[in-house]
PyMOL Python script that loads the backbone (N, CA, C, O; Angstrom):
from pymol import cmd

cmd.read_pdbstr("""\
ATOM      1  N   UNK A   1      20.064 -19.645 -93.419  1.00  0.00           N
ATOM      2  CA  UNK A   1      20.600 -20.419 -92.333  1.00  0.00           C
ATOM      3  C   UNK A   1      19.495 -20.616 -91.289  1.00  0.00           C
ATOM      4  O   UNK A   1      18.796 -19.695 -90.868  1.00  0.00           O
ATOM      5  N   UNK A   2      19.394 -21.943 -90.892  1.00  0.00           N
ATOM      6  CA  UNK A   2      17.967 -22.325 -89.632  1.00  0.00           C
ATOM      7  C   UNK A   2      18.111 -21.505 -88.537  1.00  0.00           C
ATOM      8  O   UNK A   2      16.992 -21.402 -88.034  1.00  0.00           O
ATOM      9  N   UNK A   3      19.231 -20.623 -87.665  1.00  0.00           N
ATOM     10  CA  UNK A   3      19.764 -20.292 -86.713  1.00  0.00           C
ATOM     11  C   UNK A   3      19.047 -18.716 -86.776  1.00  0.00           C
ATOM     12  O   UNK A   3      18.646 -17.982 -85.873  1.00  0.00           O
ATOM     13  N   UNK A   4      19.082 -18.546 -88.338  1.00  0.00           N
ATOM     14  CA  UNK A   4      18.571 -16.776 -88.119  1.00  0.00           C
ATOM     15  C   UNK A   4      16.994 -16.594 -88.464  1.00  0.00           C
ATOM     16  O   UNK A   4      16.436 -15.504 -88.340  1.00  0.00           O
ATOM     17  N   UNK A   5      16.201 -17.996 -88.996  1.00  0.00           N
ATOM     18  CA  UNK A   5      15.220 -18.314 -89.105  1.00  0.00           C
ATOM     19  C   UNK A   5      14.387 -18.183 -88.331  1.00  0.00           C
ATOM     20  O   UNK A   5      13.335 -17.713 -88.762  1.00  0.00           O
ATOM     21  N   UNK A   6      14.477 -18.569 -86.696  1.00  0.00           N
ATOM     22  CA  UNK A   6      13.697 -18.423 -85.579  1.00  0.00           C
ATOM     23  C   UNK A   6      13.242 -17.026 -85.271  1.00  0.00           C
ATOM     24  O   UNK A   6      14.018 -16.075 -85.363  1.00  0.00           O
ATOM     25  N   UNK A   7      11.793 -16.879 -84.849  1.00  0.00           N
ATOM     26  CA  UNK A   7      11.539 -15.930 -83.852  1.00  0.00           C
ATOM     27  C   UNK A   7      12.536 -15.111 -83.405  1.00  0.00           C
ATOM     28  O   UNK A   7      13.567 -15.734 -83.151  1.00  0.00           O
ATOM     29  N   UNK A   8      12.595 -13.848 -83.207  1.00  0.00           N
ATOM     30  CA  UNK A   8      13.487 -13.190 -82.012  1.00  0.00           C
ATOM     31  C   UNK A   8      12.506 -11.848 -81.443  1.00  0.00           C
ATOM     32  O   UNK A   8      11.872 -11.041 -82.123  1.00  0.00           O
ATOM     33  N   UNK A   9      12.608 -11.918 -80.314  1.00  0.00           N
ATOM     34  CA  UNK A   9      11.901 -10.497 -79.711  1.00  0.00           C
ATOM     35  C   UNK A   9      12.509  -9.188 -79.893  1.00  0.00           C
ATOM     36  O   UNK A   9      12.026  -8.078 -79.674  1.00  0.00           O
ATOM     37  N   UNK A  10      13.675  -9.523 -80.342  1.00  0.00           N
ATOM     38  CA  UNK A  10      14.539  -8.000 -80.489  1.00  0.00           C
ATOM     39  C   UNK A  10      14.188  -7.854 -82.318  1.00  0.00           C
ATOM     40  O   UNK A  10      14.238  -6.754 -82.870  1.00  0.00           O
ATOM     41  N   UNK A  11      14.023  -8.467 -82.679  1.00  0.00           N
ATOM     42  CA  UNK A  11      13.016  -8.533 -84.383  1.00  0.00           C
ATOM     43  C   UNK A  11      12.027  -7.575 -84.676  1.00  0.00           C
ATOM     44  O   UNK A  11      10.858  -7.897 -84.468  1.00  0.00           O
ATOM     45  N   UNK A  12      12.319  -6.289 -85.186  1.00  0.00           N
ATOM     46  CA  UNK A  12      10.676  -5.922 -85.492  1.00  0.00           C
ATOM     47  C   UNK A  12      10.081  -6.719 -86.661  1.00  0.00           C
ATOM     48  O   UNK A  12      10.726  -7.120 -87.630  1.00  0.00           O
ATOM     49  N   UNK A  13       8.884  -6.882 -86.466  1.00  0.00           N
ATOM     50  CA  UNK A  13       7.893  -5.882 -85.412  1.00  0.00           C
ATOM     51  C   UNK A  13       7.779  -6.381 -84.124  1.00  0.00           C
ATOM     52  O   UNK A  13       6.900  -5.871 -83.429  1.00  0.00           O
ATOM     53  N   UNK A  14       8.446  -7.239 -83.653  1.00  0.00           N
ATOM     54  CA  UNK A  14       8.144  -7.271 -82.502  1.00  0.00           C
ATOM     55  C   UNK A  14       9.046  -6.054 -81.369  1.00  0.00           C
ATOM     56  O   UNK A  14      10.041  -5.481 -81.814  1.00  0.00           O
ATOM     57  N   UNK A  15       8.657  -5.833 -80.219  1.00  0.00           N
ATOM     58  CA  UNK A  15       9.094  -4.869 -79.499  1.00  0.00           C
ATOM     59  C   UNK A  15      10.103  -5.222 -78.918  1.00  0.00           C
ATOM     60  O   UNK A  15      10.622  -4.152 -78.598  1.00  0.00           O
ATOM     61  N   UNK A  16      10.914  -6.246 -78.461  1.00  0.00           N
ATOM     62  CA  UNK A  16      11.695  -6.283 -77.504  1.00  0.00           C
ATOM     63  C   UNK A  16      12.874  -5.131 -77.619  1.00  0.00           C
ATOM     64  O   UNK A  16      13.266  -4.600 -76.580  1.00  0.00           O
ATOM     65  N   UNK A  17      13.550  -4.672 -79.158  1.00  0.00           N
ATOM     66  CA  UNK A  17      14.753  -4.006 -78.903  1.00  0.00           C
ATOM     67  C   UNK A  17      13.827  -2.668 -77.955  1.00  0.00           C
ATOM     68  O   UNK A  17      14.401  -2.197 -76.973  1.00  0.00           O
ATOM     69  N   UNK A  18      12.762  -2.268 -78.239  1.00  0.00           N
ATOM     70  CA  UNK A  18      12.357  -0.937 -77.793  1.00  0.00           C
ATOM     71  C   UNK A  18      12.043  -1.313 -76.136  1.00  0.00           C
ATOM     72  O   UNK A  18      12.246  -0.363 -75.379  1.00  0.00           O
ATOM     73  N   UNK A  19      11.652  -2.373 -75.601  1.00  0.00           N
ATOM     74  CA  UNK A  19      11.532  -2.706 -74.036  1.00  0.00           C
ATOM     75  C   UNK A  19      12.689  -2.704 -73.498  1.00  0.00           C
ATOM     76  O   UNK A  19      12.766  -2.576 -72.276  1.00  0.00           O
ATOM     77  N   UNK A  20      13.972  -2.860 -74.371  1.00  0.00           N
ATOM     78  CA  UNK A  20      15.035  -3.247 -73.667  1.00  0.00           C
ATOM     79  C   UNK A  20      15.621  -1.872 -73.511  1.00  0.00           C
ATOM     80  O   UNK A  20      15.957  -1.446 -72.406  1.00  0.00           O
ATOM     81  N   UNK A  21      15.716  -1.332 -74.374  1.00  0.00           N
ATOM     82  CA  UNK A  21      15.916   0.543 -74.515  1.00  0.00           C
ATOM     83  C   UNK A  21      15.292   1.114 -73.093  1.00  0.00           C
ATOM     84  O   UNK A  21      15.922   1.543 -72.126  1.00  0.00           O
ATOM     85  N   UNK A  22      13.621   0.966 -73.289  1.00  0.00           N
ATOM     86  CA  UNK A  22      13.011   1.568 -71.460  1.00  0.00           C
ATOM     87  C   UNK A  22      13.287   1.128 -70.969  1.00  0.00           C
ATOM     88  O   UNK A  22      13.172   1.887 -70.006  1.00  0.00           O
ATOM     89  N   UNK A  23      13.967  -0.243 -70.340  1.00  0.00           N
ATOM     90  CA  UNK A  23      14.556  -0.928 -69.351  1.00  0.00           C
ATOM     91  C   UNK A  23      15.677  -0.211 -68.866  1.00  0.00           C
ATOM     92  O   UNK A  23      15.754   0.245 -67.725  1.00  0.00           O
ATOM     93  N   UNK A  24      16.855  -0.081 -70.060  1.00  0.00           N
ATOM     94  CA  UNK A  24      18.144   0.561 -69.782  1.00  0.00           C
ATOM     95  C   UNK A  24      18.003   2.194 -69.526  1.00  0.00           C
ATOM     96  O   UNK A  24      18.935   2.538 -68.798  1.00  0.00           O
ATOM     97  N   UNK A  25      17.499   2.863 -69.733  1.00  0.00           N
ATOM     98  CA  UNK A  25      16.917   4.038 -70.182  1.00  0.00           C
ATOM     99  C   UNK A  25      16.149   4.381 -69.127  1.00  0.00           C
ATOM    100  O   UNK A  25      16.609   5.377 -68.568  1.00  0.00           O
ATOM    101  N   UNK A  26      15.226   3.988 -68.657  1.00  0.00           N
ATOM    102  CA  UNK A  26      14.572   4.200 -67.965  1.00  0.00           C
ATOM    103  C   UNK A  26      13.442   5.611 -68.729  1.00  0.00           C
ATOM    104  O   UNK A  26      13.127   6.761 -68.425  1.00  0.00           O
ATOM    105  N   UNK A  27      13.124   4.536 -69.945  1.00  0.00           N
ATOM    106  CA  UNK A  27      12.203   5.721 -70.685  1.00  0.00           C
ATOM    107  C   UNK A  27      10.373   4.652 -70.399  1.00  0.00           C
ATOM    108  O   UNK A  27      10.139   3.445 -70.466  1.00  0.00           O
ATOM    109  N   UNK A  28       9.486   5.831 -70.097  1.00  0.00           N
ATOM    110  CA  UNK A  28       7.944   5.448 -69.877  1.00  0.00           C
ATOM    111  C   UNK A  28       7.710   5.439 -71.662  1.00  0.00           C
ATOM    112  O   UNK A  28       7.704   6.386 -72.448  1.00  0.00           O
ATOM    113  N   UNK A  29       7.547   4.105 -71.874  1.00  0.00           N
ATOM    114  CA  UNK A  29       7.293   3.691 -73.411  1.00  0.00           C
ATOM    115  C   UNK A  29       5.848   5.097 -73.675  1.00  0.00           C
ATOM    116  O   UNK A  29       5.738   6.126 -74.342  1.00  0.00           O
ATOM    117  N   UNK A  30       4.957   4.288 -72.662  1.00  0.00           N
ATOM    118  CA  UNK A  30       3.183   5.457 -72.681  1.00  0.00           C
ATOM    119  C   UNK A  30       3.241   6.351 -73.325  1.00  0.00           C
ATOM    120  O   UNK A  30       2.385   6.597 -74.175  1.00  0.00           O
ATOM    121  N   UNK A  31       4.729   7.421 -72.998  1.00  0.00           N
ATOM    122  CA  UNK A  31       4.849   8.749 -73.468  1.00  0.00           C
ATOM    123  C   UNK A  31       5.726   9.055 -74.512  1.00  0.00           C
ATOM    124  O   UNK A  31       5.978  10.184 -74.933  1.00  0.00           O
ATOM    125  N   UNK A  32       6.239   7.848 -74.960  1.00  0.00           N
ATOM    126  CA  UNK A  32       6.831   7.762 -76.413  1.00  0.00           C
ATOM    127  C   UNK A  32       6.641   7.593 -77.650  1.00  0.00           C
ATOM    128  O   UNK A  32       5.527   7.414 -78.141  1.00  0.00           O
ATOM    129  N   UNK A  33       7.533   7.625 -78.184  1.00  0.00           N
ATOM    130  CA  UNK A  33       7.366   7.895 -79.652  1.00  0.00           C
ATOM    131  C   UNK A  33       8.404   6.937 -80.628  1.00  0.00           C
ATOM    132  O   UNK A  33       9.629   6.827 -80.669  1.00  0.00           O
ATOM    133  N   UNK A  34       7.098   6.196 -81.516  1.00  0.00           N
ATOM    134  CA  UNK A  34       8.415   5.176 -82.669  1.00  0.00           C
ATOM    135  C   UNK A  34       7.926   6.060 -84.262  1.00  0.00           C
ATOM    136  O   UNK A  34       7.014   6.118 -85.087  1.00  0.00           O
ATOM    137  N   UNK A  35       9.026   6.529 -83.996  1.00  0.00           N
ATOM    138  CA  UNK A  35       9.378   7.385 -85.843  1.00  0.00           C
ATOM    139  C   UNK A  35       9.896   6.248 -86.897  1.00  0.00           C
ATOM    140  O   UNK A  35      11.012   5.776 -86.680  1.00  0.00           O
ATOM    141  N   UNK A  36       9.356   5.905 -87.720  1.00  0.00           N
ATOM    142  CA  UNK A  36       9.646   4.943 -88.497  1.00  0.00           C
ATOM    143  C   UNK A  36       9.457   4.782 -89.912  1.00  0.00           C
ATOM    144  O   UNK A  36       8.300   5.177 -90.055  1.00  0.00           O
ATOM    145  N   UNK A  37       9.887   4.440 -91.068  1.00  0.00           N
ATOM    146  CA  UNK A  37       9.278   4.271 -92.370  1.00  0.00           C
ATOM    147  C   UNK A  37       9.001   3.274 -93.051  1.00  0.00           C
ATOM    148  O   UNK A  37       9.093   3.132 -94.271  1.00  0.00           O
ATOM    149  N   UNK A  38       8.534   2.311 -91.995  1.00  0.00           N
ATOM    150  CA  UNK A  38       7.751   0.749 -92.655  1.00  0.00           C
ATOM    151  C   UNK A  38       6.924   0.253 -91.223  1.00  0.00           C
ATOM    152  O   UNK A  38       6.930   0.659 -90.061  1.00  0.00           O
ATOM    153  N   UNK A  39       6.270  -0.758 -91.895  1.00  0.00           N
ATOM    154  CA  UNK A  39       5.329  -1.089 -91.363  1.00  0.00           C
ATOM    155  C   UNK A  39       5.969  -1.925 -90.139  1.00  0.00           C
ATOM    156  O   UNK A  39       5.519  -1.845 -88.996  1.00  0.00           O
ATOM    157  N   UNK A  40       7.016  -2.700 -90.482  1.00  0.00           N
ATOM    158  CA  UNK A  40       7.756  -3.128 -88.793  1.00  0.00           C
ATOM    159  C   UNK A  40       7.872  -1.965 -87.933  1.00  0.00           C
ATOM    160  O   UNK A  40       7.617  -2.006 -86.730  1.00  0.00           O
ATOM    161  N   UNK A  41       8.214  -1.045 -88.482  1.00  0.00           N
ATOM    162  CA  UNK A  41       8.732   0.363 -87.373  1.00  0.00           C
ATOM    163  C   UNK A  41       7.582   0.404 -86.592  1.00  0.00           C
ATOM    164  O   UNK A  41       7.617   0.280 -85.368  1.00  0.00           O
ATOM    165  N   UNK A  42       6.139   0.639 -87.505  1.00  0.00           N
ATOM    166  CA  UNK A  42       5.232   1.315 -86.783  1.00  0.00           C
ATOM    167  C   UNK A  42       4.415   0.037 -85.832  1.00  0.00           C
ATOM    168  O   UNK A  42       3.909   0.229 -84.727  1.00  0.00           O
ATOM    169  N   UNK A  43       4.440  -1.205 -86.534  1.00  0.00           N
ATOM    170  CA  UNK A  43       4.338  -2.164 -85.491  1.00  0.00           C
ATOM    171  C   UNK A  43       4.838  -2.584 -84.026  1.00  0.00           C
ATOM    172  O   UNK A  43       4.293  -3.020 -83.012  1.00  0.00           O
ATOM    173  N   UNK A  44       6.221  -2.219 -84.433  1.00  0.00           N
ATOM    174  CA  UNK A  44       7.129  -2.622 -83.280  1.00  0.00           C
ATOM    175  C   UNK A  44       6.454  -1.252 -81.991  1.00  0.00           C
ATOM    176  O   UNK A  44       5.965  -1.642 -80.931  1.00  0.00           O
ATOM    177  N   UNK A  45       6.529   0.053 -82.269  1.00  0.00           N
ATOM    178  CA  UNK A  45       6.001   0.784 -81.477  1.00  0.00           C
ATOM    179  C   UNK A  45       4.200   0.406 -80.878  1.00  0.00           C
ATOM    180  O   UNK A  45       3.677   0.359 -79.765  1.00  0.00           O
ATOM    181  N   UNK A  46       3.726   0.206 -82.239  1.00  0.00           N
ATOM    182  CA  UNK A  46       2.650  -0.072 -81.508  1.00  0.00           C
ATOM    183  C   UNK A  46       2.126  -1.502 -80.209  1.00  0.00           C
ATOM    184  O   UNK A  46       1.239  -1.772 -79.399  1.00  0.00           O
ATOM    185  N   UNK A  47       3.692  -2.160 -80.906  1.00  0.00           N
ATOM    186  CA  UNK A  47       3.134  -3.173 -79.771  1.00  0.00           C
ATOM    187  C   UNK A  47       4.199  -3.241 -78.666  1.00  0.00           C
ATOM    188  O   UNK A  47       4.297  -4.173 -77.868  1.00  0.00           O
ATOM    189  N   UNK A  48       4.963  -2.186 -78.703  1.00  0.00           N
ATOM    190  CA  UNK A  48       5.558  -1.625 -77.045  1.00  0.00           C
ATOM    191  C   UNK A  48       4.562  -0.394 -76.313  1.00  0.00           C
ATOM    192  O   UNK A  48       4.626  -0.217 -75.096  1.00  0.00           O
ATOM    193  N   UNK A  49       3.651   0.420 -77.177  1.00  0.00           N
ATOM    194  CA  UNK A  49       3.046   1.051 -76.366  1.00  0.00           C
ATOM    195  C   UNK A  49       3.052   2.371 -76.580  1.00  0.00           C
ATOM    196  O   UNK A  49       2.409   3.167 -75.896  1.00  0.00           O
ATOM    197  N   UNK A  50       3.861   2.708 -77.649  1.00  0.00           N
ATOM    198  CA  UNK A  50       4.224   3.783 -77.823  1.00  0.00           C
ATOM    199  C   UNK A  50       3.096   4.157 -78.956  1.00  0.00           C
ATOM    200  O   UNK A  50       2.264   3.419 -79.484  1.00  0.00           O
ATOM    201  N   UNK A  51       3.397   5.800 -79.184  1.00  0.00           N
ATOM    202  CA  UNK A  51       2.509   6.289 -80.501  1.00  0.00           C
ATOM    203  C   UNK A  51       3.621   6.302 -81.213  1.00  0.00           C
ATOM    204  O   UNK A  51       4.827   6.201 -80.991  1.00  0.00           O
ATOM    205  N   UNK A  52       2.562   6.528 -82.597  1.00  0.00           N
ATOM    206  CA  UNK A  52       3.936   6.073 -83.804  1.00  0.00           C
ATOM    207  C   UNK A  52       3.792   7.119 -84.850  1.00  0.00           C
ATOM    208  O   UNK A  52       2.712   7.709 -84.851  1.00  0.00           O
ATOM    209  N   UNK A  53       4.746   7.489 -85.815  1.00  0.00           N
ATOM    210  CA  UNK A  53       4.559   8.215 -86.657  1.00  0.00           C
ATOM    211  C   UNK A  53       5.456   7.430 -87.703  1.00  0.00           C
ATOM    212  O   UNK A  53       6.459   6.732 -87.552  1.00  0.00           O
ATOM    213  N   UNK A  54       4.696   7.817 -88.864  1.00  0.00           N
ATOM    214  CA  UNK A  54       5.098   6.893 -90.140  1.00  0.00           C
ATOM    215  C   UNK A  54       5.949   8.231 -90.994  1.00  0.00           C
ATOM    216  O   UNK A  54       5.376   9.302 -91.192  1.00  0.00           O
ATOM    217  N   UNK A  55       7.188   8.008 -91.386  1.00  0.00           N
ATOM    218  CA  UNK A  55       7.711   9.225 -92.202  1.00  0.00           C
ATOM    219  C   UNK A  55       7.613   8.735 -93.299  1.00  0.00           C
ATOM    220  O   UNK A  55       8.594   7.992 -93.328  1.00  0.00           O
ATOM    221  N   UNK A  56       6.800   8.566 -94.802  1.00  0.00           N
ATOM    222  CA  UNK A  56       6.704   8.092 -95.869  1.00  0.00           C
ATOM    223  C   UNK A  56       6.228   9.405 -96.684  1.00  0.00           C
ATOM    224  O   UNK A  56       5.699  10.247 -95.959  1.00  0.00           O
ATOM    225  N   UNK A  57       6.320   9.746 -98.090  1.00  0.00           N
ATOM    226  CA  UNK A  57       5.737  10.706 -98.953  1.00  0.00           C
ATOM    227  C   UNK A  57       4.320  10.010 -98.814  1.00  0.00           C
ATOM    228  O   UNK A  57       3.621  11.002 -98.605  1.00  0.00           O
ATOM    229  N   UNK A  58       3.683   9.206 -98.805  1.00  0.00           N
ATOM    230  CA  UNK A  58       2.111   8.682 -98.778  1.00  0.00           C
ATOM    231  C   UNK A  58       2.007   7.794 -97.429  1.00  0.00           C
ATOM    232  O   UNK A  58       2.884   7.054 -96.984  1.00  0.00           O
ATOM    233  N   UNK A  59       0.737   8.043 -96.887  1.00  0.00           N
ATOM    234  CA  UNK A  59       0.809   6.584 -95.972  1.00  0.00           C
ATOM    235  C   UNK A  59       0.331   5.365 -96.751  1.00  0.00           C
ATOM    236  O   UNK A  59      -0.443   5.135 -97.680  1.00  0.00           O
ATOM    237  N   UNK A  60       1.143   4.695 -95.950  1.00  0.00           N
ATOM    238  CA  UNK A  60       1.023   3.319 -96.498  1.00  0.00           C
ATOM    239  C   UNK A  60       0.154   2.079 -96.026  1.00  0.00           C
ATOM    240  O   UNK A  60       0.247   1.493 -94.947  1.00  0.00           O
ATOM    241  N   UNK A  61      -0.652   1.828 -97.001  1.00  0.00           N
ATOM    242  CA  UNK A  61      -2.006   0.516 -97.145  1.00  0.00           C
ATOM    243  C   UNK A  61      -1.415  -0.344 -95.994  1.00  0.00           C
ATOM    244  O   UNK A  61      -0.372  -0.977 -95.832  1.00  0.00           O
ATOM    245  N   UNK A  62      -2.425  -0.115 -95.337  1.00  0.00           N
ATOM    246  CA  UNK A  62      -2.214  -1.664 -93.915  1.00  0.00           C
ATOM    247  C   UNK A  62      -1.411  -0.911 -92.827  1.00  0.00           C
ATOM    248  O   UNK A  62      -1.161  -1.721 -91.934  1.00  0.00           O
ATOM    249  N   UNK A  63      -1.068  -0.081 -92.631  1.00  0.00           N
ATOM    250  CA  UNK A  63      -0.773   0.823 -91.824  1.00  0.00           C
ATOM    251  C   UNK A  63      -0.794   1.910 -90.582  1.00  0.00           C
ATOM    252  O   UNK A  63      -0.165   2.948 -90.377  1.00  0.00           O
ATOM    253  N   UNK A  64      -1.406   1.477 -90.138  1.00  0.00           N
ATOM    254  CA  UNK A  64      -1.971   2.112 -88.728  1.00  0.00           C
ATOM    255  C   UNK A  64      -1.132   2.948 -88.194  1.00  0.00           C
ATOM    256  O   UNK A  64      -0.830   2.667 -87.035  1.00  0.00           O
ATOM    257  N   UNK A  65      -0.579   4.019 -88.702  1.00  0.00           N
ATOM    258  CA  UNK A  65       0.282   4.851 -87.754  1.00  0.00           C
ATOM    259  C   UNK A  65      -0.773   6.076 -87.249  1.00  0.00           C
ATOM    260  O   UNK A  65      -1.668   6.644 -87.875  1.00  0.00           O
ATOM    261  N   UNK A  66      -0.369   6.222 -86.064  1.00  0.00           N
ATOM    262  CA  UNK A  66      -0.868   7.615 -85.070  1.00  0.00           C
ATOM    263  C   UNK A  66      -0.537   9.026 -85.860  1.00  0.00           C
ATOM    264  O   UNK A  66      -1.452   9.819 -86.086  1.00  0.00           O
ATOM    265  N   UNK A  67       0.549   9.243 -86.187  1.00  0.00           N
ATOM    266  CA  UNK A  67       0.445  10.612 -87.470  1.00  0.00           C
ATOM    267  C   UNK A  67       1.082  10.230 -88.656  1.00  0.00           C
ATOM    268  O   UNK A  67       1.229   9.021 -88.477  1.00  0.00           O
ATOM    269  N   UNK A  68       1.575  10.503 -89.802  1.00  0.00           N
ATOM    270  CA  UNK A  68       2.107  10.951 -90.584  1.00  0.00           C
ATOM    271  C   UNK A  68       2.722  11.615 -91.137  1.00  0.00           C
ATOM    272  O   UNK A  68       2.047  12.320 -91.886  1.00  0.00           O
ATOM    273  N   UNK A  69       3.897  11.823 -91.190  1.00  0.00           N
ATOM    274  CA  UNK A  69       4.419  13.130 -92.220  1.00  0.00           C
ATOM    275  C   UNK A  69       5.656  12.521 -93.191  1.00  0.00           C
ATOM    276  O   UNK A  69       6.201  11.418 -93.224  1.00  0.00           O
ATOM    277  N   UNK A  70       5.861  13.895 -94.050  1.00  0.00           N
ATOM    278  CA  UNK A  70       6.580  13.105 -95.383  1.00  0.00           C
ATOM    279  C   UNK A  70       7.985  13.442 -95.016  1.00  0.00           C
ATOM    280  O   UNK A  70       8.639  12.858 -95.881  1.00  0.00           O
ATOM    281  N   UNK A  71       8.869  14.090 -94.175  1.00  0.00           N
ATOM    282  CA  UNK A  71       9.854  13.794 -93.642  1.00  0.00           C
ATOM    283  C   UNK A  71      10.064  13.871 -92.059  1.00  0.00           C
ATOM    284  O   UNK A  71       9.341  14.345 -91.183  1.00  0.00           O
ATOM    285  N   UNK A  72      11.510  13.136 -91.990  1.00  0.00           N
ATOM    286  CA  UNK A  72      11.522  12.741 -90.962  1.00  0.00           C
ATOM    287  C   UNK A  72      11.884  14.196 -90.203  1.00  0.00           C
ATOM    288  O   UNK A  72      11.788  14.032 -88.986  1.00  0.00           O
ATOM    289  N   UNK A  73      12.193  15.295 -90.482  1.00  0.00           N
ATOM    290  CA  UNK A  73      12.272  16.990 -90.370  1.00  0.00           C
ATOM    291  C   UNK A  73      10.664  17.015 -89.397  1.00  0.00           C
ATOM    292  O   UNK A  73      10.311  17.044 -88.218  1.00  0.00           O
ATOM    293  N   UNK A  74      10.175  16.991 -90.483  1.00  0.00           N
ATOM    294  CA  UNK A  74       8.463  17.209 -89.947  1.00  0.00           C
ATOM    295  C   UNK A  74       8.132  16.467 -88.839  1.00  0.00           C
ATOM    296  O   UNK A  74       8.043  16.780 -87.652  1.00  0.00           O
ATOM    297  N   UNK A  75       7.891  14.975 -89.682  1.00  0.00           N
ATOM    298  CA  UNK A  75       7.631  14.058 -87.933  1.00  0.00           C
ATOM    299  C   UNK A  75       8.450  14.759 -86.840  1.00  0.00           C
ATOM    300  O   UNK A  75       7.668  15.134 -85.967  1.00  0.00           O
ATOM    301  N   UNK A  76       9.570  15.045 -86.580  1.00  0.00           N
ATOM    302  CA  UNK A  76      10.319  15.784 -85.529  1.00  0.00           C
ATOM    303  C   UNK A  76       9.949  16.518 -84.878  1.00  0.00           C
ATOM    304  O   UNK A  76       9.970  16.604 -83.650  1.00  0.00           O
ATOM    305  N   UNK A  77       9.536  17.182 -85.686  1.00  0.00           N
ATOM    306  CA  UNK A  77       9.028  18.966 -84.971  1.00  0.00           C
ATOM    307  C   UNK A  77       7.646  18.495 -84.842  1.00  0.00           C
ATOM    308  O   UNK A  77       6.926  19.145 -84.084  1.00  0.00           O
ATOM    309  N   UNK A  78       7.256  17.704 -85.313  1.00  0.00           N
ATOM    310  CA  UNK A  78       5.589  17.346 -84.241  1.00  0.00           C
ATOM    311  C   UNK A  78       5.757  16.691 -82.972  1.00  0.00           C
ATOM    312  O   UNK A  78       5.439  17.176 -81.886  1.00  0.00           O
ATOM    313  N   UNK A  79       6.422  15.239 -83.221  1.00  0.00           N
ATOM    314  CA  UNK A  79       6.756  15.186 -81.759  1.00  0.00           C
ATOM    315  C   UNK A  79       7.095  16.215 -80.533  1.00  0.00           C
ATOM    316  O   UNK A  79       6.582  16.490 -79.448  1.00  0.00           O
ATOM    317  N   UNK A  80       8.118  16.591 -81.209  1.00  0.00           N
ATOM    318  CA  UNK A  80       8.466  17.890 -80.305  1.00  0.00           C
ATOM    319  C   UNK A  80       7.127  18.754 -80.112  1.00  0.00           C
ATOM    320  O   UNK A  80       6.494  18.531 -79.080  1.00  0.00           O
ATOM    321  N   UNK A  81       6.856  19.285 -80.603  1.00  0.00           N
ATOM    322  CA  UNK A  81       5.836  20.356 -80.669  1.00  0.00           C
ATOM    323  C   UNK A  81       4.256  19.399 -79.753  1.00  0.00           C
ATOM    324  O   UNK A  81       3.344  20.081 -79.284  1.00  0.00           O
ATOM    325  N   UNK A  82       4.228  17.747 -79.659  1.00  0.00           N
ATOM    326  CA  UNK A  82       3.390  17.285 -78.936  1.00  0.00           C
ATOM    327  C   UNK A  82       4.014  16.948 -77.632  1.00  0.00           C
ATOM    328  O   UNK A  82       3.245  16.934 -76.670  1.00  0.00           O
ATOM    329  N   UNK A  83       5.197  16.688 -77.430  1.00  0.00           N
ATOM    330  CA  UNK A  83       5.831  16.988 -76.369  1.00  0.00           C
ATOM    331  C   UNK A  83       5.775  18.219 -75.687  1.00  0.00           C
ATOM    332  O   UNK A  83       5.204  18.169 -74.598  1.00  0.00           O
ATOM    333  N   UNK A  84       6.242  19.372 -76.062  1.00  0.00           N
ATOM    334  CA  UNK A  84       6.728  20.527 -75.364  1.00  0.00           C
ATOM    335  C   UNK A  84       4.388  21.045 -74.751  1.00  0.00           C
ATOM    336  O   UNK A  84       3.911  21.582 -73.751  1.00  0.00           O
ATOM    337  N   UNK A  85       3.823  20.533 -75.898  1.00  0.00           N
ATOM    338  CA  UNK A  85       2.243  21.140 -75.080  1.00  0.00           C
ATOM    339  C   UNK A  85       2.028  20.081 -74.060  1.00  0.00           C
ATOM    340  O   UNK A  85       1.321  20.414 -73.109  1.00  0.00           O
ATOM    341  N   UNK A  86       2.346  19.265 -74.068  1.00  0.00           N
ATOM    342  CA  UNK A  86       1.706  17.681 -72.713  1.00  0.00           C
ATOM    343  C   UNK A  86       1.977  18.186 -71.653  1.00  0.00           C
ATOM    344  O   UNK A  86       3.007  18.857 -71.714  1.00  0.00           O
ATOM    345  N   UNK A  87       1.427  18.158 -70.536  1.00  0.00           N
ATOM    346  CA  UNK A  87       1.481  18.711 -69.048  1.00  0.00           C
ATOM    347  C   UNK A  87       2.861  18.009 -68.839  1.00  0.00           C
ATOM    348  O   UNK A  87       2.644  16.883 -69.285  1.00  0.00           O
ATOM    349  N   UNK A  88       4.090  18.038 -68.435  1.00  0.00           N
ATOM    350  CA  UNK A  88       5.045  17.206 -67.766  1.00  0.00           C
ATOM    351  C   UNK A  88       4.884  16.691 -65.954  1.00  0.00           C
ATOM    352  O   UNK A  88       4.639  17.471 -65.034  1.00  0.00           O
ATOM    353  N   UNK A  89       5.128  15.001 -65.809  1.00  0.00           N
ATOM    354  CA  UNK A  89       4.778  15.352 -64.338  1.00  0.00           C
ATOM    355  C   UNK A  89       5.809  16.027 -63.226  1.00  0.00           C
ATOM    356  O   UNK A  89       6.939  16.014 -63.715  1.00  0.00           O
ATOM    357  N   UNK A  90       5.809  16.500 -62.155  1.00  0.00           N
ATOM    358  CA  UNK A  90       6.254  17.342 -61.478  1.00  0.00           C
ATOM    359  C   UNK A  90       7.175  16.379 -60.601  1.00  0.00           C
ATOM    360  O   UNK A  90       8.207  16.815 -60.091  1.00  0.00           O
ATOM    361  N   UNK A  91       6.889  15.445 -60.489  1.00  0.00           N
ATOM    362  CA  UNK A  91       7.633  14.592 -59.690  1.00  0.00           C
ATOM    363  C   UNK A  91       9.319  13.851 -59.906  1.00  0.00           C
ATOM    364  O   UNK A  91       9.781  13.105 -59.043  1.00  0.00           O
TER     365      UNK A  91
END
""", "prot")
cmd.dss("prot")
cmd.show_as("cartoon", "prot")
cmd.util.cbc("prot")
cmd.orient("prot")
């Protein structure tokens, strides 16, 4: 259908659903995180700003993700575990 054909910003890879999330949210993309298992996932984060982690058994060709791991268990507990060491600000 021509109607679902067009562009959309809320489309990954593009970012809008994740801008609209920090908008409502009031989350600092900078210090976030897109957990994902394709290459839109890790796009869409990378082009809101965020770091990305790819949950795949291999990484995948053409792929630029910030870490890797083979479940989404793992990716978890790294985030976390890169969260809980980051200075938090005080303010």
């Amino acid at each position: 259908m021509p109607d679902f054909r067009r562009p959309c910003p809320c489309r990954k890879p593009a970012p809008g659903v994740l801008h609209q999330a920090a908008h409502d949210l009031a989350i600092d993309l900078s210090r976030s995180w897109t957990v994902g298992d394709s290459p839109c996932d890790i796009g869409a984060g990378r082009r809101a700003g965020t770091r990305t982690m790819l949950v795949a058994a291999a990484p995948l060709q053409h792929t630029a993700a910030d870490a890797h791991r083979a479940t989404t268990s793992e990716a978890l507990s790294h985030v976390l575990r890169h969260h809980l060491s980051t200075p938090q600000d005080q303010s």
